[in-house]
C-alpha positions in Angstrom: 135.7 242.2 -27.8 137.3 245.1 -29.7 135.9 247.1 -31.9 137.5 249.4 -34.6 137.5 253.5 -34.3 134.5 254.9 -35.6 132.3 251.3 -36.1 129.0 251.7 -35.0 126.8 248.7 -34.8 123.7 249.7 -34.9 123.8 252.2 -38.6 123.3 250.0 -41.5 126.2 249.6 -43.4 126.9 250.8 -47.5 125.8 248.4 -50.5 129.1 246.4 -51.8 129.0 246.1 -55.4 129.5 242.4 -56.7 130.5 243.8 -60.1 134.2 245.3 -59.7 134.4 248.9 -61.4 136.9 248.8 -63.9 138.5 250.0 -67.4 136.0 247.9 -69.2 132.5 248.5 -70.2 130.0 245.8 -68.6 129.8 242.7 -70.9 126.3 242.7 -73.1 124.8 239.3 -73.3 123.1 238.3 -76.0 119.2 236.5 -75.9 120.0 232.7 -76.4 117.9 231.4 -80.1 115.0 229.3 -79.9 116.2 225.8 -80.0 114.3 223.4 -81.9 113.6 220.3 -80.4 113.3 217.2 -82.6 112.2 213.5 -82.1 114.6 210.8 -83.2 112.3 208.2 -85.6 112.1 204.8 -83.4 114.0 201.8 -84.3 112.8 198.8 -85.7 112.5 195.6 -83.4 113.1 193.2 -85.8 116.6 195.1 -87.2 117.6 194.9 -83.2 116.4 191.1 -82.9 117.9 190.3 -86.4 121.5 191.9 -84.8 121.1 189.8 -81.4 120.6 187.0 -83.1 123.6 187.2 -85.4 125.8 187.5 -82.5 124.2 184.6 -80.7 125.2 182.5 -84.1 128.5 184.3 -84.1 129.2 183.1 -80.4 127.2 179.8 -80.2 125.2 179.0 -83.6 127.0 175.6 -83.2 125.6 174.6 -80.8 122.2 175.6 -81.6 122.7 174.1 -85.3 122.7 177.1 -87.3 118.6 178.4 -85.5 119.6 181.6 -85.3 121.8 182.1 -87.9 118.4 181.7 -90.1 116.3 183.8 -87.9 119.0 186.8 -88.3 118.6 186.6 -92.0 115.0 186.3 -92.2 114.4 189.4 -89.6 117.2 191.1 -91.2 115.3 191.5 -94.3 112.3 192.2 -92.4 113.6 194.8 -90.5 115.3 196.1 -93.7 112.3 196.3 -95.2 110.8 198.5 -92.2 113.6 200.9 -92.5 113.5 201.6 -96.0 111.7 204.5 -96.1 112.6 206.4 -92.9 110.3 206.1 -90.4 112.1 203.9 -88.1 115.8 203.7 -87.3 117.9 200.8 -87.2 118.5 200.2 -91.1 122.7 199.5 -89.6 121.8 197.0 -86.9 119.8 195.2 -89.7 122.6 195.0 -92.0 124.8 193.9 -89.3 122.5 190.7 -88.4 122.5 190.2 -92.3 126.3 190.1 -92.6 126.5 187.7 -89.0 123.7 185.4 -90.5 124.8 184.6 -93.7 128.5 184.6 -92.8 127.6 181.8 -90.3 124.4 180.3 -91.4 126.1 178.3 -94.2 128.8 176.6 -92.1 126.4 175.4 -89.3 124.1 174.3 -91.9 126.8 172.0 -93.1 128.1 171.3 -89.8 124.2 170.1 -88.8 123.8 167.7 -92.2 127.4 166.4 -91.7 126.3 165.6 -88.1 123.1 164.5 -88.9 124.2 162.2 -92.2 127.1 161.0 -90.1 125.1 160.3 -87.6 122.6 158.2 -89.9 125.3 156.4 -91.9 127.1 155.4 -88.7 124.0 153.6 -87.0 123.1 152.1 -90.6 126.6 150.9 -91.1 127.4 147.8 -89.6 129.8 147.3 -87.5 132.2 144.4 -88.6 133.1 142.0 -86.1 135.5 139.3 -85.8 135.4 135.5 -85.3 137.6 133.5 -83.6 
């Protein structure tokens, strides 16, 4: 090993400065504000189940004949209701279910009857048949 002229080991060696010295003075850093920590109300059930629901009609109410077309309107207007005054969130995924339900809820409702009544007439209707 080689050492360097004058480097002695065993002396402690001088402090190093982390902060450079320079031209300018030493930035002052100001005492961060209080922050004020505040609780978001809690959204409504109902306005979330009324917005599932809507798009479950949207995507497959006909299938289902229109169920939860209906059930998104009624717990849209429940969970409207809850979010009237402000104490829960949600009042936009109510509306949302709203819109979806009654958008939907009248074609599968005609869709069902026309199946249903066509259904009816056609087993009521006799069939006409012909004799040779």
């Amino acid at each position: 090993m080689s050492y360097q002229p004058g480097y002695d080991p065993t002396r402690p060696q001088p402090p190093i400065s982390v902060v450079p010295a320079g031209p300018y003075p030493p930035i002052q850093y100001q005492p961060l504000p209080p922050q004020m920590v505040v609780q978001a109300a809690p959204s409504s059930d109902l306005a979330t189940a009324s917005m599932v629901l809507g798009i479950l009609g949207f995507l497959g109410g006909w299938c289902l004949f229109g169920l939860p077309c209906v059930l998104a309107v009624i717990l849209g207007h429940i969970g409207l209701h809850e979010t009237r005054d402000g104490r829960k969130s949600g009042r936009g995924m109510a509306v949302t279910g709203l819109i979806l339900g009654y958008v939907f809820v009248g074609p599968m409702i005609a869709l069902t009857v026309l199946v249903f009544f066509g259904g009816v007439i056609g087993a009521a209707t006799p069939t006409p048949t012909s004799t040779p």
